[in-house]
Biopython code that builds the backbone (N, CA, C, O; Angstrom):
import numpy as np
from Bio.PDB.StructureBuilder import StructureBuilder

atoms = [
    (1, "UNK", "N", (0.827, -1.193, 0.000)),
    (1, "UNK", "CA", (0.000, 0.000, 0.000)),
    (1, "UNK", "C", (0.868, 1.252, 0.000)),
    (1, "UNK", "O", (0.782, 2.140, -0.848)),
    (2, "UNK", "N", (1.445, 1.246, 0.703)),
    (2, "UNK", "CA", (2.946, 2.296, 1.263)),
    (2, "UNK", "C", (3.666, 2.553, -0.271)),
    (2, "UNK", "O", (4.039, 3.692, -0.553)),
    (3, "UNK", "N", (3.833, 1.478, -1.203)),
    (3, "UNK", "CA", (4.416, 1.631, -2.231)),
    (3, "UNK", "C", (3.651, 2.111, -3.588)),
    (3, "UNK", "O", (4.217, 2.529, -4.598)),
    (4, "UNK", "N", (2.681, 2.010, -3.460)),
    (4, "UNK", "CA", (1.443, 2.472, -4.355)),
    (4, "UNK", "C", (1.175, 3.793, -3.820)),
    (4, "UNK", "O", (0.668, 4.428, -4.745)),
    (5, "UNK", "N", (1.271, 4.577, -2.709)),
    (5, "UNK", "CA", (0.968, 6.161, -2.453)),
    (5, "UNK", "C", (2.468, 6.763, -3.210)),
    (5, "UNK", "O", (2.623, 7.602, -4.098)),
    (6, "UNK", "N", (3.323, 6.047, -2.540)),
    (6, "UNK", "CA", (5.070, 6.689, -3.209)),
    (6, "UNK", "C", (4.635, 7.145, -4.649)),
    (6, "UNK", "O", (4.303, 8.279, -4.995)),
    (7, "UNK", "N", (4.727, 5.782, -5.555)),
    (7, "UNK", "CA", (4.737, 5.796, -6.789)),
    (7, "UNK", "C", (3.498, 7.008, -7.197)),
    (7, "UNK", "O", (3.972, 7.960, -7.815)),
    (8, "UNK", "N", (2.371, 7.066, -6.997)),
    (8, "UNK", "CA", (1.230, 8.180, -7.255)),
    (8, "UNK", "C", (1.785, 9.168, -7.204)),
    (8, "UNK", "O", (1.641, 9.888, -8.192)),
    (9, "UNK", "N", (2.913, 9.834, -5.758)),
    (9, "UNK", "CA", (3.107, 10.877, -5.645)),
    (9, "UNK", "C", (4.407, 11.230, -6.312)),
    (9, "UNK", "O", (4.987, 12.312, -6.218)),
    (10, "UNK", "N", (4.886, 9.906, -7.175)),
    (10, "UNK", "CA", (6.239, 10.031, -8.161)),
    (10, "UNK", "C", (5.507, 10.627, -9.259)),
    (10, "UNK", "O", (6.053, 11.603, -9.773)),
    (11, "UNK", "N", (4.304, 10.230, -9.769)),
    (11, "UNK", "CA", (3.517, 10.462, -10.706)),
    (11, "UNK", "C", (3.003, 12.022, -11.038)),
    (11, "UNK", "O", (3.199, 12.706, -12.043)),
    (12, "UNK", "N", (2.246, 12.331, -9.766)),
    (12, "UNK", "CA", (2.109, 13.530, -9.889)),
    (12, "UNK", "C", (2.966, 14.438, -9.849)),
    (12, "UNK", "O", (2.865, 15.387, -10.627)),
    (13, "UNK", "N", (3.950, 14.365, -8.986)),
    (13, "UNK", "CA", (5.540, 15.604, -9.188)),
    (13, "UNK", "C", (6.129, 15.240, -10.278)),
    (13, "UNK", "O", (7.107, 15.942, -10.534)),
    (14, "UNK", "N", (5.866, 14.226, -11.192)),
    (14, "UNK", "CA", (6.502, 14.165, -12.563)),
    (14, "UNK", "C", (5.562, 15.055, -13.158)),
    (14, "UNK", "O", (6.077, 16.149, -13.393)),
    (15, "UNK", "N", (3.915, 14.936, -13.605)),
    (15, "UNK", "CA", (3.626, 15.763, -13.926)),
    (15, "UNK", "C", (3.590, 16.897, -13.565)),
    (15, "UNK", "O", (3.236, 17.552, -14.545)),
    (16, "UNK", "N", (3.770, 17.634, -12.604)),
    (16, "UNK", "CA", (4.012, 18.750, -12.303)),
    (16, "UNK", "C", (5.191, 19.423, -13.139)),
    (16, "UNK", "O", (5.067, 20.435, -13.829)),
    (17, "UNK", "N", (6.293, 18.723, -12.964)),
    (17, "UNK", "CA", (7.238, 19.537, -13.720)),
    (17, "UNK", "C", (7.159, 19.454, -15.197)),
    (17, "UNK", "O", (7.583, 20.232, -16.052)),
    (18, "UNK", "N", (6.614, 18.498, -15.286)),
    (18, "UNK", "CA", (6.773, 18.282, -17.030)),
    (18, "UNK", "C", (5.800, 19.670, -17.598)),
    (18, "UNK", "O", (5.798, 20.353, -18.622)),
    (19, "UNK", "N", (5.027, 19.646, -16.360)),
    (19, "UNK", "CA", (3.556, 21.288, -17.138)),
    (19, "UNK", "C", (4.366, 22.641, -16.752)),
    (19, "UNK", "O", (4.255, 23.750, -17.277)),
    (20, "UNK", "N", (5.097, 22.292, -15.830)),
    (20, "UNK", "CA", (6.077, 23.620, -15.728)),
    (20, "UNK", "C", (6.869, 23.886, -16.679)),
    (20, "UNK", "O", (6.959, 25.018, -17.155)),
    (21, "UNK", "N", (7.466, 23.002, -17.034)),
    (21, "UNK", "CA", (8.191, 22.807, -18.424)),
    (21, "UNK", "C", (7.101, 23.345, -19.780)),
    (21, "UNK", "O", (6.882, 24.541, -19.973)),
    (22, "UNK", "N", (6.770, 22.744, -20.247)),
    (22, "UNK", "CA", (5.944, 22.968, -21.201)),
    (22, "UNK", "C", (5.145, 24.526, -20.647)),
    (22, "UNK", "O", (4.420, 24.910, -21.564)),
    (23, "UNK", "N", (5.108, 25.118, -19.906)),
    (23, "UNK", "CA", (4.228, 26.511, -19.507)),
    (23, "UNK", "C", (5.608, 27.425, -20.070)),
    (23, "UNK", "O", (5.652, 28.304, -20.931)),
    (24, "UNK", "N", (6.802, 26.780, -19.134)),
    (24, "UNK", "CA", (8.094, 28.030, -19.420)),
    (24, "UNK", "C", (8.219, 28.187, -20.928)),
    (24, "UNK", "O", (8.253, 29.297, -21.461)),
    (25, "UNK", "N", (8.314, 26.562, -21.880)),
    (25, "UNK", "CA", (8.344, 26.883, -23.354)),
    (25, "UNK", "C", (7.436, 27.343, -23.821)),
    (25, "UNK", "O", (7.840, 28.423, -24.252)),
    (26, "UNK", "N", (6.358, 27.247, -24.054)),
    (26, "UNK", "CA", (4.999, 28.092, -24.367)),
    (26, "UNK", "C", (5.271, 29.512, -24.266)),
    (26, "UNK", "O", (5.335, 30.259, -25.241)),
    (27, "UNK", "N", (5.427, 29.862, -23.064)),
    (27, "UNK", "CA", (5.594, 31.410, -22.600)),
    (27, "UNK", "C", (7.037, 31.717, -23.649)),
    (27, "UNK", "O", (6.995, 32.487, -24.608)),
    (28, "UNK", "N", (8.246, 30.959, -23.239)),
    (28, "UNK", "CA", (9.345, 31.769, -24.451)),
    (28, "UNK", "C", (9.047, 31.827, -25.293)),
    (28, "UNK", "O", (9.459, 32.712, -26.042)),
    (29, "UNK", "N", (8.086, 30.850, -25.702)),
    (29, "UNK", "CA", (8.171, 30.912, -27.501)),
    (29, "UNK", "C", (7.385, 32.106, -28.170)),
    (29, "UNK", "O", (7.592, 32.597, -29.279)),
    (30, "UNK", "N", (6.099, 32.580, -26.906)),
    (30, "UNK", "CA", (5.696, 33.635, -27.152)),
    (30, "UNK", "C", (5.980, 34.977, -26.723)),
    (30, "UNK", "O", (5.239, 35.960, -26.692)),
    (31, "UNK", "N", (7.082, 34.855, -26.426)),
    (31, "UNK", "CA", (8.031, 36.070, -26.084)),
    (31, "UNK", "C", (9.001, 36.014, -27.325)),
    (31, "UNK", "O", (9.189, 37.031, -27.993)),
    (32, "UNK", "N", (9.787, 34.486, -27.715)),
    (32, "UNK", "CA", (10.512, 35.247, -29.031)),
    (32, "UNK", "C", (9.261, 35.448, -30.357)),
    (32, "UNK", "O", (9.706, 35.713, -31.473)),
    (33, "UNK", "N", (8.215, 35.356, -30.240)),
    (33, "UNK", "CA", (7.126, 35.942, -31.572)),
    (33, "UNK", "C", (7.005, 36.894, -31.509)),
    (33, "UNK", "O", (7.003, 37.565, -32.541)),
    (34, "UNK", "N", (6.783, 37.672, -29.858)),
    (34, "UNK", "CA", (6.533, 39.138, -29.939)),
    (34, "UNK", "C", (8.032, 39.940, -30.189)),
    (34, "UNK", "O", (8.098, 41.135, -30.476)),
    (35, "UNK", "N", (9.148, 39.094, -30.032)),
    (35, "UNK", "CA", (10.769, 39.717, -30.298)),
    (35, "UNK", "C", (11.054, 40.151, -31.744)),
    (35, "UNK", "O", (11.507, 41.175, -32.256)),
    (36, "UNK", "N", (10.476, 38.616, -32.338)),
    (36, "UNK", "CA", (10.832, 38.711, -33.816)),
    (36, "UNK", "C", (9.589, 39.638, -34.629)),
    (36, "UNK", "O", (9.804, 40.192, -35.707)),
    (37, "UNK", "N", (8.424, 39.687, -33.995)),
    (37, "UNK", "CA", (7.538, 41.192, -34.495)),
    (37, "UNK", "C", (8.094, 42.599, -34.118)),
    (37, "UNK", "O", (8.008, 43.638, -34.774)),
    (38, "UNK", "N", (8.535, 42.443, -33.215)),
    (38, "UNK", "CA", (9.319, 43.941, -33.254)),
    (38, "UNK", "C", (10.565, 44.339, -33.894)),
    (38, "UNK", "O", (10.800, 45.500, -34.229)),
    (39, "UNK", "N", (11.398, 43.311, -34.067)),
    (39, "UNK", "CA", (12.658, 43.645, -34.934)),
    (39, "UNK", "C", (11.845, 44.098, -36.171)),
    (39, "UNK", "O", (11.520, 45.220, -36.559)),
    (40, "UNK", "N", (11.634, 42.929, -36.636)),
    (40, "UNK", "CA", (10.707, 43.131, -38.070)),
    (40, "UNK", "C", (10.326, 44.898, -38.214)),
    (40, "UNK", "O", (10.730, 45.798, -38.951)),
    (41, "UNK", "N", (9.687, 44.840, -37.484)),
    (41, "UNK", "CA", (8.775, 46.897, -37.797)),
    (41, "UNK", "C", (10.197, 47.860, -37.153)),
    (41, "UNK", "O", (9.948, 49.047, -36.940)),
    (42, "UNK", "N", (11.717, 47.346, -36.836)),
    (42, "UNK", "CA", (12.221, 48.317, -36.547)),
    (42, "UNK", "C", (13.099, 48.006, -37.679)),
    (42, "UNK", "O", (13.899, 48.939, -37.755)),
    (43, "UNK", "N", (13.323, 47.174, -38.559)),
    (43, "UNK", "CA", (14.195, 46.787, -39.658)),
    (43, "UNK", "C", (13.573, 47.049, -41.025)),
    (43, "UNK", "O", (14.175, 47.206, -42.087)),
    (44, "UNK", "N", (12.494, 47.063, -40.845)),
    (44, "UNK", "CA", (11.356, 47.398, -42.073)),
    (44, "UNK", "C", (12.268, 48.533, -42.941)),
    (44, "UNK", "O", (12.956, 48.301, -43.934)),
    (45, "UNK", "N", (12.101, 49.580, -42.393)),
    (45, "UNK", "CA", (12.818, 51.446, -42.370)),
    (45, "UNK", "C", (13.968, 50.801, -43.411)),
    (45, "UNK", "O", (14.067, 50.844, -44.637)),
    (46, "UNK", "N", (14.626, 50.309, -42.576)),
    (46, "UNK", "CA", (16.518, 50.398, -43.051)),
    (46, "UNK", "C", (16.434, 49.225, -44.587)),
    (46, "UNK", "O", (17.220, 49.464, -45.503)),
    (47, "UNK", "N", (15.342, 47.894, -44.738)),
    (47, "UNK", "CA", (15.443, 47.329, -45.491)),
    (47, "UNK", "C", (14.875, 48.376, -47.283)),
    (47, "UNK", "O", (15.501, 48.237, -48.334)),
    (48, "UNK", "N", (14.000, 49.027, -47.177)),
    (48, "UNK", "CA", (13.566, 50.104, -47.824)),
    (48, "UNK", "C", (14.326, 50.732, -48.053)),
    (48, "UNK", "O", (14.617, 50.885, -49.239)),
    (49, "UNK", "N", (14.897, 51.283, -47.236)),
    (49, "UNK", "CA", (16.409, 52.916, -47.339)),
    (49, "UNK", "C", (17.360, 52.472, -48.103)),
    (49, "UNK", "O", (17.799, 53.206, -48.989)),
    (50, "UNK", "N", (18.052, 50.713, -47.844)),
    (50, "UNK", "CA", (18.753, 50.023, -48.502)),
    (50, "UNK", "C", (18.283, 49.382, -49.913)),
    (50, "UNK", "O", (19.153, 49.207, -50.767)),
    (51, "UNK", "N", (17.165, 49.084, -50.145)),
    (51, "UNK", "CA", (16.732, 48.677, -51.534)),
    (51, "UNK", "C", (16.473, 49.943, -52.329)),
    (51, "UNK", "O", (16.277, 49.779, -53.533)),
    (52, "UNK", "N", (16.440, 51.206, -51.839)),
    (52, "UNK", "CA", (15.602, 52.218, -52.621)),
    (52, "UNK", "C", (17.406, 52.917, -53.493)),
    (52, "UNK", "O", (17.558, 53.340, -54.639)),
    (53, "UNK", "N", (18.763, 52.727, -52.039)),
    (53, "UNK", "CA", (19.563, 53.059, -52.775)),
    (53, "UNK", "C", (20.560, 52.495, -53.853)),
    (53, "UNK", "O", (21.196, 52.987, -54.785)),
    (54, "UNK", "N", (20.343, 50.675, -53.060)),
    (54, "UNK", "CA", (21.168, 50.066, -54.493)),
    (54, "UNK", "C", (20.039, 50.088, -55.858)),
    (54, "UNK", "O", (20.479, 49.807, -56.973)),
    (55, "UNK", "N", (18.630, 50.428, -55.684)),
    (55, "UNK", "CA", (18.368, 50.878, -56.877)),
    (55, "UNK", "C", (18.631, 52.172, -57.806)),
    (55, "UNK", "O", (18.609, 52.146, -59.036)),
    (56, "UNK", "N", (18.923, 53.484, -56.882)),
    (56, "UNK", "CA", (19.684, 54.376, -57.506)),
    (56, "UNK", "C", (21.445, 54.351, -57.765)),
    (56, "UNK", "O", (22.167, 55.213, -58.269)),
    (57, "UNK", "N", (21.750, 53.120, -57.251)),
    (57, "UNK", "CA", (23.066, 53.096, -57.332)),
    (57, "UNK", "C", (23.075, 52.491, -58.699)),
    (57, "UNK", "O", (23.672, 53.157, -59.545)),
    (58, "UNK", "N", (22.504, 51.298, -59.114)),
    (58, "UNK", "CA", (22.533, 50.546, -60.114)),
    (58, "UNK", "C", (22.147, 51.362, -61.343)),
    (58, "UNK", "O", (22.504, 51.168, -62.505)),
    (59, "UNK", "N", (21.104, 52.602, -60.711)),
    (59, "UNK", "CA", (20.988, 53.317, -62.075)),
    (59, "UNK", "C", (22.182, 54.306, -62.214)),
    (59, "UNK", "O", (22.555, 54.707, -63.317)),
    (60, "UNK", "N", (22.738, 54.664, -61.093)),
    (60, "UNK", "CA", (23.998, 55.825, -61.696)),
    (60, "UNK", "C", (25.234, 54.690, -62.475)),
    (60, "UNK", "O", (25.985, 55.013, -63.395)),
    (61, "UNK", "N", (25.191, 53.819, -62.046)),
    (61, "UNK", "CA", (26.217, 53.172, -62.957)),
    (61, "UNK", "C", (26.193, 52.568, -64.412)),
    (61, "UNK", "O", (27.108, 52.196, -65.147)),
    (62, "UNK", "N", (24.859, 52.598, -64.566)),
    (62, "UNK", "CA", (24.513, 52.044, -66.165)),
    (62, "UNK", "C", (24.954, 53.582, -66.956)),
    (62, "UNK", "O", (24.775, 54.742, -66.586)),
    (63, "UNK", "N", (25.612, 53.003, -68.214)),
    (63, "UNK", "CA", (25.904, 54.106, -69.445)),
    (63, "UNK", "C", (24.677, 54.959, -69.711)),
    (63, "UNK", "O", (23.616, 54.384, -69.953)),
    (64, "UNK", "N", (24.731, 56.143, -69.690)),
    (64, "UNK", "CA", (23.800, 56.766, -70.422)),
    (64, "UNK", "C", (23.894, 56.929, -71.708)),
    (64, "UNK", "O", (24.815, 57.639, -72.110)),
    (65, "UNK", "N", (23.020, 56.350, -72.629)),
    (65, "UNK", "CA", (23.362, 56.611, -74.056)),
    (65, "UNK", "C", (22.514, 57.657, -74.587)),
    (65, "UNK", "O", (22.640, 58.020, -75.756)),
]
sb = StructureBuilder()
sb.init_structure("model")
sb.init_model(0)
sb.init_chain("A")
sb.init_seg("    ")
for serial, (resi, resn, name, xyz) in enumerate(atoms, 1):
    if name == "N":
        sb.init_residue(resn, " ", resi, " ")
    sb.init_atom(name, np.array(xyz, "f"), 0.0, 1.0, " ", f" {name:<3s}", serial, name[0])
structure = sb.get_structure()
């Protein structure tokens, strides 16, 4: 009997941590989504600034005929 309460209460502190586990990854993972949405809208700017000038770069270097 003694060995059947042990084991239950091996059972449940296993699940316990395993949902702690799985709560902490859940939660990071939705902390790096909201990370990688904010880089995104602060990199937006500079990816634009950079495509807008190797497109005027590419045009000052073609021959004008």
């Amino acid at each position: 009997m003694l060995l059947t309460v042990v084991w239950i209460a091996v059972a449940v502190l296993a699940l316990v941590v395993l949902g702690a586990l799985v709560h902490g990854l859940l939660g990071a993972g939705g902390r790096l989504r909201r990370e990688l949405t904010a880089l995104e809208r602060e990199v937006r700017p500079l990816l634009t600034e950079a495509q807008a000038t190797a497109a005027r770069a590419g045009q000052v270097q073609q021959p004008s005929s």
